[in-house]
C-alpha positions as CSV (number, residue, x, y, z in Angstrom):
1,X,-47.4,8.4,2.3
2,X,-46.7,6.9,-0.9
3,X,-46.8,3.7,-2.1
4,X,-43.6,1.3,-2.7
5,X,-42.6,1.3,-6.1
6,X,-40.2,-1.9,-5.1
7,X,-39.1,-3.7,-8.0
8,X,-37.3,-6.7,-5.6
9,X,-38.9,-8.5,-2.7
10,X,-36.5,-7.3,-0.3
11,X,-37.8,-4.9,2.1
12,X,-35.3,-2.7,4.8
13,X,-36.1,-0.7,7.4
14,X,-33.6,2.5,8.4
15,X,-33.8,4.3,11.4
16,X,-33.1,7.9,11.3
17,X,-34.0,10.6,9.0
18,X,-30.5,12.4,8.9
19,X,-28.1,12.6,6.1
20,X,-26.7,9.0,6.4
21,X,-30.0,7.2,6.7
22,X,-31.5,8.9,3.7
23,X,-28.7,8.3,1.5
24,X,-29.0,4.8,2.2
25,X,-32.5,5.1,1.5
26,X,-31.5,6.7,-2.1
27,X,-29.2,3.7,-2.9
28,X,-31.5,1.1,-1.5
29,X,-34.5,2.8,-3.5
30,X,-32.6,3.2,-6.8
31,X,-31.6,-0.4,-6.5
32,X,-35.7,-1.4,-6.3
33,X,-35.3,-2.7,-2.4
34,X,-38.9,-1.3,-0.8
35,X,-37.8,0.9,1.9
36,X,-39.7,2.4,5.4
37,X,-37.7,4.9,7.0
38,X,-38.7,5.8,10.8
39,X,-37.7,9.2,12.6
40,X,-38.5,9.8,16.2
41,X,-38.7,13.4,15.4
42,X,-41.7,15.5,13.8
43,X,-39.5,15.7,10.5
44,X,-37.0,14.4,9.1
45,X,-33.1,16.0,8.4
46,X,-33.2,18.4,11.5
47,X,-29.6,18.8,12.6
48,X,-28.7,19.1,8.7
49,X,-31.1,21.9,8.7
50,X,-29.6,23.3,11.8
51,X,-25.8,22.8,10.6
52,X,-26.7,25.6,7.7
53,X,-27.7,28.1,9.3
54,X,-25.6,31.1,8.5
55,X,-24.4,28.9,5.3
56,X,-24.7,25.4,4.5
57,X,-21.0,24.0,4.3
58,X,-21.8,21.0,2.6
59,X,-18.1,19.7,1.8
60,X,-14.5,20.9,1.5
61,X,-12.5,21.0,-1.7
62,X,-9.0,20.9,-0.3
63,X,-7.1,17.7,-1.9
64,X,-7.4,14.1,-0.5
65,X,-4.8,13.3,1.5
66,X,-5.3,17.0,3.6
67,X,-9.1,15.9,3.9
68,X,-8.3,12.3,4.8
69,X,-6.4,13.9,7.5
70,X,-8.8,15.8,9.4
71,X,-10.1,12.2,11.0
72,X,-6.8,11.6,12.8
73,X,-6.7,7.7,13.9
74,X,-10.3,6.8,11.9
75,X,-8.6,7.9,8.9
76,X,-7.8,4.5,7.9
77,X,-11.7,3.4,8.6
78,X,-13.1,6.5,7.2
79,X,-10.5,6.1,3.5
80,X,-12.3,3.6,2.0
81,X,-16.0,4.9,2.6
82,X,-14.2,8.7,1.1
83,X,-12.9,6.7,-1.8
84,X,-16.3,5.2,-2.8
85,X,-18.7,8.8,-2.3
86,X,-16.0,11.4,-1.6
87,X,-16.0,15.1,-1.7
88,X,-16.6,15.2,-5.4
89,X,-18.7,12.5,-5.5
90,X,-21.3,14.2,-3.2
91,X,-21.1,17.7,-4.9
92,X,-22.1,15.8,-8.0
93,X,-24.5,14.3,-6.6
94,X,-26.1,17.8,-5.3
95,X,-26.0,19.2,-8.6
96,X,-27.9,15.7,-10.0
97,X,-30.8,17.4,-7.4
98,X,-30.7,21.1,-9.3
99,X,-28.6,22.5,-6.6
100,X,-25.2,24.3,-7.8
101,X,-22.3,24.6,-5.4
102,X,-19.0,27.0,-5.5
103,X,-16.3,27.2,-3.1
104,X,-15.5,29.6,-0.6
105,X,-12.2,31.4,0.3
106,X,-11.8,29.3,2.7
107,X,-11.7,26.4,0.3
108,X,-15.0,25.0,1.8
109,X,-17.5,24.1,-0.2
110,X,-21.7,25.6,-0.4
111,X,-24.7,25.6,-1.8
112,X,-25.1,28.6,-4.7
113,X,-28.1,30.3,-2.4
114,X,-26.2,28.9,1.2
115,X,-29.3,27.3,2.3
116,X,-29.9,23.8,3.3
117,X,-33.6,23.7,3.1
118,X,-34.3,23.4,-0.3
119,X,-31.6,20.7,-1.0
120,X,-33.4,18.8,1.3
121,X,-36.7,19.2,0.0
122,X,-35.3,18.2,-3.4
123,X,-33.7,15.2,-1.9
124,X,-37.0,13.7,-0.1
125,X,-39.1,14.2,-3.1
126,X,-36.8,12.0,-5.1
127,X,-36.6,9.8,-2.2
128,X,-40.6,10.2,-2.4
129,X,-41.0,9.3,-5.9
130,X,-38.4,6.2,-5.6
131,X,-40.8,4.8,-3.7
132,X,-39.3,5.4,0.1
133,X,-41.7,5.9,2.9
134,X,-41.1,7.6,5.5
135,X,-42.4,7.3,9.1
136,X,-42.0,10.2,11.3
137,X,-42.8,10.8,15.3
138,X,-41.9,6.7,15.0
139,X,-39.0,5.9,17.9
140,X,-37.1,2.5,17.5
141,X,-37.1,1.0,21.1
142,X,-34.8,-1.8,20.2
143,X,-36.2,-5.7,19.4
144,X,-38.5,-7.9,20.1
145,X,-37.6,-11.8,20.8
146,X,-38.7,-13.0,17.6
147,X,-36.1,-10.2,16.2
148,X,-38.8,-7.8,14.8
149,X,-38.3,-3.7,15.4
150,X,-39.9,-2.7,18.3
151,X,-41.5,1.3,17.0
152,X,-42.9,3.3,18.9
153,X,-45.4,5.8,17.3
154,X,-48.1,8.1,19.1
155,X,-50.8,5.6,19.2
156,X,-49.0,2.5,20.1
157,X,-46.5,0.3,19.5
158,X,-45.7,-1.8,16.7
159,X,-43.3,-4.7,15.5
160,X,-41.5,-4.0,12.1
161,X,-39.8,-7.1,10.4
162,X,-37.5,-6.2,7.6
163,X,-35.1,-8.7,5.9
164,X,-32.2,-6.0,6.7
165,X,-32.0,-2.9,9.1
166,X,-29.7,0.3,9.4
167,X,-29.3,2.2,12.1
168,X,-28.5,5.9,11.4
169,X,-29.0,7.9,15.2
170,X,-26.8,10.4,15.1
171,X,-24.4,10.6,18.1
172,X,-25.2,12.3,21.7
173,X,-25.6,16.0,20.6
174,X,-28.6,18.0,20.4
175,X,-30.9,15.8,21.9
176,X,-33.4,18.3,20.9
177,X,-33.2,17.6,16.9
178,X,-33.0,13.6,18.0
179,X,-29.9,12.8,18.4
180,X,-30.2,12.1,22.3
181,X,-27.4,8.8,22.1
182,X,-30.3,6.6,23.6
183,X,-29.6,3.8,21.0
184,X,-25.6,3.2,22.9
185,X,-27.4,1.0,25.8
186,X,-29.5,-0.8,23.3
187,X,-26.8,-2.2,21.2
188,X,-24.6,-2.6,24.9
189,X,-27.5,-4.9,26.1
190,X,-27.1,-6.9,22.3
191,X,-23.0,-7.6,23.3
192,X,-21.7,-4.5,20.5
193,X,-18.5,-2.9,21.5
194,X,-19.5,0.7,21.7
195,X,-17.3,3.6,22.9
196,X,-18.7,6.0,25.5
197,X,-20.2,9.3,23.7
198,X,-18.3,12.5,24.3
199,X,-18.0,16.0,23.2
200,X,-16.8,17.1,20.3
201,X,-16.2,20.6,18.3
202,X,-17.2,21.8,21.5
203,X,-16.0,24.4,24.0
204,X,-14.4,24.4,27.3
205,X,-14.3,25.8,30.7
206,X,-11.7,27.3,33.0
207,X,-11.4,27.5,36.5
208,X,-12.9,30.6,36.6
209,X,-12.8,33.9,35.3
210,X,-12.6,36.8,37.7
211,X,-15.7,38.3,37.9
212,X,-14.2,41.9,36.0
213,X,-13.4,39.5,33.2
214,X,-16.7,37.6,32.9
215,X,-18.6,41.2,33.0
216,X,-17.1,42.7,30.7
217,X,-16.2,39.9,28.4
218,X,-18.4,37.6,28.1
219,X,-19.6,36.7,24.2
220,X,-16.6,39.0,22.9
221,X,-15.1,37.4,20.4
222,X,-11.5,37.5,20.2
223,X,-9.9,37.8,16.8
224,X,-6.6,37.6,14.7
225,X,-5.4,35.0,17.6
226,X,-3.3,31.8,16.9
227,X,-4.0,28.9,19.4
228,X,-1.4,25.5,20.1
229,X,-1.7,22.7,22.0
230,X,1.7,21.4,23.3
231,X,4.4,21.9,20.3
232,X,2.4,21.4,17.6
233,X,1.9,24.5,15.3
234,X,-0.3,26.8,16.5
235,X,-3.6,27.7,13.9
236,X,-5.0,30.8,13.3
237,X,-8.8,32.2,13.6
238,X,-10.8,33.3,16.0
239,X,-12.8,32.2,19.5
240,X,-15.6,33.6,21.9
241,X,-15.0,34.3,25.5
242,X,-17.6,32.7,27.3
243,X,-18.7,33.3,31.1
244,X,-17.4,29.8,32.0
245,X,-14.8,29.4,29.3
246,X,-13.6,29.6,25.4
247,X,-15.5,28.1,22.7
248,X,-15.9,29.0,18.5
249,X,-14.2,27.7,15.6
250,X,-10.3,27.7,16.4
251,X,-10.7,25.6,19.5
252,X,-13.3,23.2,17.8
253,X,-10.8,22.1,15.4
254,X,-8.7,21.7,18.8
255,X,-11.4,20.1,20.7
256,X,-10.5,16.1,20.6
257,X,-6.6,16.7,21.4
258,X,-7.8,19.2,24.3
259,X,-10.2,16.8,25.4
260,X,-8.2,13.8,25.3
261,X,-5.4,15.7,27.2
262,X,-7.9,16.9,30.3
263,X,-8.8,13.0,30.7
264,X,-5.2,12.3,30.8
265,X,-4.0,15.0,33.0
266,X,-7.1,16.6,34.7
267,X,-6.4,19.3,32.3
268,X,-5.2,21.2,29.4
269,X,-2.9,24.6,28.8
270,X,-3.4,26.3,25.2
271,X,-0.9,29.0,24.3
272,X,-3.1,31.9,22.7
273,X,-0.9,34.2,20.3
274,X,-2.4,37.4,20.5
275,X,-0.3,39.1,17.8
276,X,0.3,36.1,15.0
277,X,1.4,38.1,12.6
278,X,4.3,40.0,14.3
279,X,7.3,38.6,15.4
280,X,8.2,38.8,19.1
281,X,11.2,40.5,18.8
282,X,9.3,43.6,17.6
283,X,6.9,42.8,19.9
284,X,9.4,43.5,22.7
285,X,10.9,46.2,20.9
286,X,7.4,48.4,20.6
287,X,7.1,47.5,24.7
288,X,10.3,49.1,25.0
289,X,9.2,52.2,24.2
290,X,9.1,55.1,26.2
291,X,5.5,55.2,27.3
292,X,6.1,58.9,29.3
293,X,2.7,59.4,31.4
294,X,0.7,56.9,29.6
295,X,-0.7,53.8,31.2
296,X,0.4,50.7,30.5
297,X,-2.9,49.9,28.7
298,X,-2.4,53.2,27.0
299,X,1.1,51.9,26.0
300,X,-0.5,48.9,24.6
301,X,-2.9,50.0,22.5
302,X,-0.9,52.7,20.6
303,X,2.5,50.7,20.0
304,X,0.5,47.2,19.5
305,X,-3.2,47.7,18.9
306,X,-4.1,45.5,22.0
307,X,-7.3,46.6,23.4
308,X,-10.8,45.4,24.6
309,X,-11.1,41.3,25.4
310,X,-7.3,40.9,24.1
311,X,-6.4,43.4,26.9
312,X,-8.5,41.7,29.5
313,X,-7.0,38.6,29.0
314,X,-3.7,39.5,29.1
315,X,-4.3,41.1,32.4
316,X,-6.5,38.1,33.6
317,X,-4.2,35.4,32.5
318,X,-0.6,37.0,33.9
319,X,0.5,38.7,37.0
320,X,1.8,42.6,37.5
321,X,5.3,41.9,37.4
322,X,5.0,41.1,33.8
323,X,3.7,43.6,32.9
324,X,7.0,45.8,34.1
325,X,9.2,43.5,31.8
326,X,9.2,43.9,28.2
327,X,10.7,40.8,27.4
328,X,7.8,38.6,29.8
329,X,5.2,40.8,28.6
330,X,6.3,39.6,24.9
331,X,6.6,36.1,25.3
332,X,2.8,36.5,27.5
333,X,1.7,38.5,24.0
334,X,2.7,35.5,21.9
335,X,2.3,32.7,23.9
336,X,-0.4,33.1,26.2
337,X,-1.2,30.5,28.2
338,X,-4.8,29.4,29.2
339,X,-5.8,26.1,31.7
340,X,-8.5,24.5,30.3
341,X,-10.2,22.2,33.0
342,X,-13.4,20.1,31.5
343,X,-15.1,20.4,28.1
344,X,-18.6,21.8,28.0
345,X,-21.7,19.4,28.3
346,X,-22.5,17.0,25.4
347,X,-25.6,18.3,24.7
348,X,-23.8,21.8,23.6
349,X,-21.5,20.3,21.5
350,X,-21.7,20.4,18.0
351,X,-21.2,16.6,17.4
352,X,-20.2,13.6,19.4
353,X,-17.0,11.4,19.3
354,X,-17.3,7.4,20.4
355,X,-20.3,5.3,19.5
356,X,-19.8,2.0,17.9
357,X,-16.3,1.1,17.2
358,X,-15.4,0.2,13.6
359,X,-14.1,-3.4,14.8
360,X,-17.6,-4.5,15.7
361,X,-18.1,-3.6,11.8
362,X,-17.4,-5.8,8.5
363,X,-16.5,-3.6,5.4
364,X,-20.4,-3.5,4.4
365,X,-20.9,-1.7,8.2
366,X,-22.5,-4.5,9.4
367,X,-22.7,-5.5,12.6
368,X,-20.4,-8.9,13.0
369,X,-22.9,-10.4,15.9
370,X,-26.0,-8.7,14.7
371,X,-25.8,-10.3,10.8
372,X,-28.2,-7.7,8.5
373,X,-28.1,-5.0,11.0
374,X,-25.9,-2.0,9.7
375,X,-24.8,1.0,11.3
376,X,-24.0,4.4,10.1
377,X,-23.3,8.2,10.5
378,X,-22.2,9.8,13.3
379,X,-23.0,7.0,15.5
380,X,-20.1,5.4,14.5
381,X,-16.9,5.9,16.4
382,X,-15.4,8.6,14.5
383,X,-15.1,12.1,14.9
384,X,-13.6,15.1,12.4
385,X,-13.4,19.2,12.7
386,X,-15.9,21.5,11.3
387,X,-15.7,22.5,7.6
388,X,-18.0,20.1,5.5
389,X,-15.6,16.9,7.2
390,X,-18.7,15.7,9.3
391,X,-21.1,16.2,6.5
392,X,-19.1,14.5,4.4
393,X,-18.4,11.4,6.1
394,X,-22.2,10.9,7.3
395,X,-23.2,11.3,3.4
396,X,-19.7,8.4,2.6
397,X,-20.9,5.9,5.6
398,X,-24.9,6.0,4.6
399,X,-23.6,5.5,1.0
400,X,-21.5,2.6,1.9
401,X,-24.1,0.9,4.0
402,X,-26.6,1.1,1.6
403,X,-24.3,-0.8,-1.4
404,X,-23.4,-3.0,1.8
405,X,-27.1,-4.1,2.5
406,X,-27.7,-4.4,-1.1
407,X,-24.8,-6.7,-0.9
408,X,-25.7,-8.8,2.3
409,X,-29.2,-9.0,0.8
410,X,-27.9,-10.2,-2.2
411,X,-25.8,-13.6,-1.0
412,X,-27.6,-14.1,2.0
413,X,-30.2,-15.8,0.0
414,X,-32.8,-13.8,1.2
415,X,-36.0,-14.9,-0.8
């Protein structure tokens, strides 16, 4: 470890090694506050490191108001934290490490070589040289009575006093990279208001699938499909058939409004287009055809092109009568509906929604009853759809908490 190269007397401790804490450690370090970051985990950064593989989508370009929009009812917490370390801000701030970025068709935002590893190997040897230390295989266990950190490290515990603290845990997913949500009863037993952890950007499960279905389908992935929730619009992409369920991309972005609607009603019917980008007029019109002595899956395939997993489902997901009317056939074709009965199990998921609630939070993201303990990241009550969104935010709220420890440290009158 390196030594300090503090150039105040203040000293901080942050707990957690993802995105959020080490920002905070960059802003804190730059400022010349002495800084000793723990991680519970053998290294630091692991569930960034996980979130690029197959391409690290760091941000997305599309213009504020849009991006503000992706964190539905947090939008108004989340504004101010964008408006101070944005989008732009942060790909700036990658190419200050050496690192260019370009966008993607999809308007989302990468690394030049798509890889997250040597970003953050950049980013802790500037962190490195500003002096940060940082403290791995070292669990935070809560407090002791006199207020110190109670750290746990393979030897023993120790007590840490700092003159500030941050807490950067991550939420309840992949308790295997760290984020395990053990931190939620601690602050509970300290009297902060703290939303139960759930899944989010995470798949679901049906009833059940017949067993033809879960043979045969199982991991297909089903393609050029549109998916809505109630009446709202449905969006286009693609999903996985799963031997419980439906997971992937289009019903991540869908994942809080299914959720919340399976709490509300026990469950949760998505209407699956399997043809978006033909009307359903000529949709009935090609089942109309004469079909002759081919089989209705015969029939299918040539006049529409549906085959494979979009075939199975169909079948699955209506009854035989429908398939003897054009016109019910159609409407099943473009509006197919699918009961959705519990979401998969936190640990799957690829974040978390609850955590601490932004009203147990000043502006600094400081705890109101816990005065120079701040909190950040993804433990925070917020949640947002894949597509650089949760990057993003992590990166704003460790920014944010660091200028808001520099400025509690600042007129507290800490010596």
């Amino acid at each position: 470890m390196t030594a300090s190269h503090s150039s105040t007397p203040h000293h901080v401790a942050i707990i957690g090694g993802g995105p959020a804490g080490l920002m905070a450690a960059e802003v804190l370090s730059q400022a010349g506050v002495r800084v000793d970051l723990y991680d519970g985990m053998p290294s630091v950064g692991r569930k960034f490191l996980l979130a690029g593989v197959g391409g690290m989508n760091i941000t997305h370009s599309e213009a504020y108001p849009a991006f503000l929009s992706r964190y539905a009812e947090r939008a108004p917490y989340i504004a101010p934290l964008l408006r101070e370390f944005g989008a732009e801000a942060l790909c700036q701030w990658i190419h200050g490490l050496g690192i260019d970025t370009f966008v993607g068709s999809s308007g989302r935002v990468f690394p030049t070589d798509m890889k997250a590893a040597p970003l953050l190997r950049a980013w802790l040897k500037r962190l490195r040289d500003a002096g940060v230390v940082i403290h791995t295989r070292h669990r935070w266990l809560g407090w002791n009575a006199d207020g110190s950190l109670r750290i746990q490290h393979p030897e023993c515990e120790r007590a840490v006093e700092a003159d500030a603290t941050l807490l950067a845990l991550g939420g309840g997913s992949w308790s295997r990279l760290g984020s395990d949500g053990a931190w939620l009863p601690l602050l509970q037993q300290r009297g902060v208001q703290v939303a139960p952890l759930q899944p989010s950007n995470c798949g679901f499960e049906v009833s059940a699938w017949s067993e033809l279905l879960r043979s045969k389908f199982a991991g297909a992935p089903l393609k050029n499909v549109a998916i809505g929730l109630n009446d709202d619009i449905p969006r286009l992409g693609e999903c996985v058939i799963t031997a419980s369920g439906i997971e992937g991309s289009l019903i991540y972005a869908l994942s809080a409004p299914i959720r919340d609607s399976i709490q509300q009603h026990g469950q949760a019917t998505v209407h699956i287009d399997l043809l978006p980008g033909k009307p359903r007029d000529k949709v009935q019109a090609a089942l109309a055809k004469p079909r002759g002595s081919r089989s209705m899956a015969k029939h299918l395939q040539s006049q529409l092109g549906i085959e494979g997993v979009k075939a199975g489902l169909l079948r699955e997901l209506t009854g035989a009568d429908t398939f003897n009317d054009p016109a019910r056939l159609a409407a099943a074709i473009k509006a197919l509906p699918l009961t959705l009965v519990k979401p998969r199990p936190l640990d799957e998921a690829i974040s978390s929604a609850g955590g601490v609630v932004f009203e147990a939070l000043d502006e600094r993201l400081m705890l109101k009853h816990l005065p120079g303990v701040f909190c950040a990241g993804e433990m925070l009550d917020w949640e947002a759809p894949t597509g650089g969104y949760l990057l993003t935010a992590c990166f704003a709220s460790g920014h944010r908490a660091g200028r808001g420890m520099l400025e509690w440290l600042k007129s507290s009158g800490k010596p």
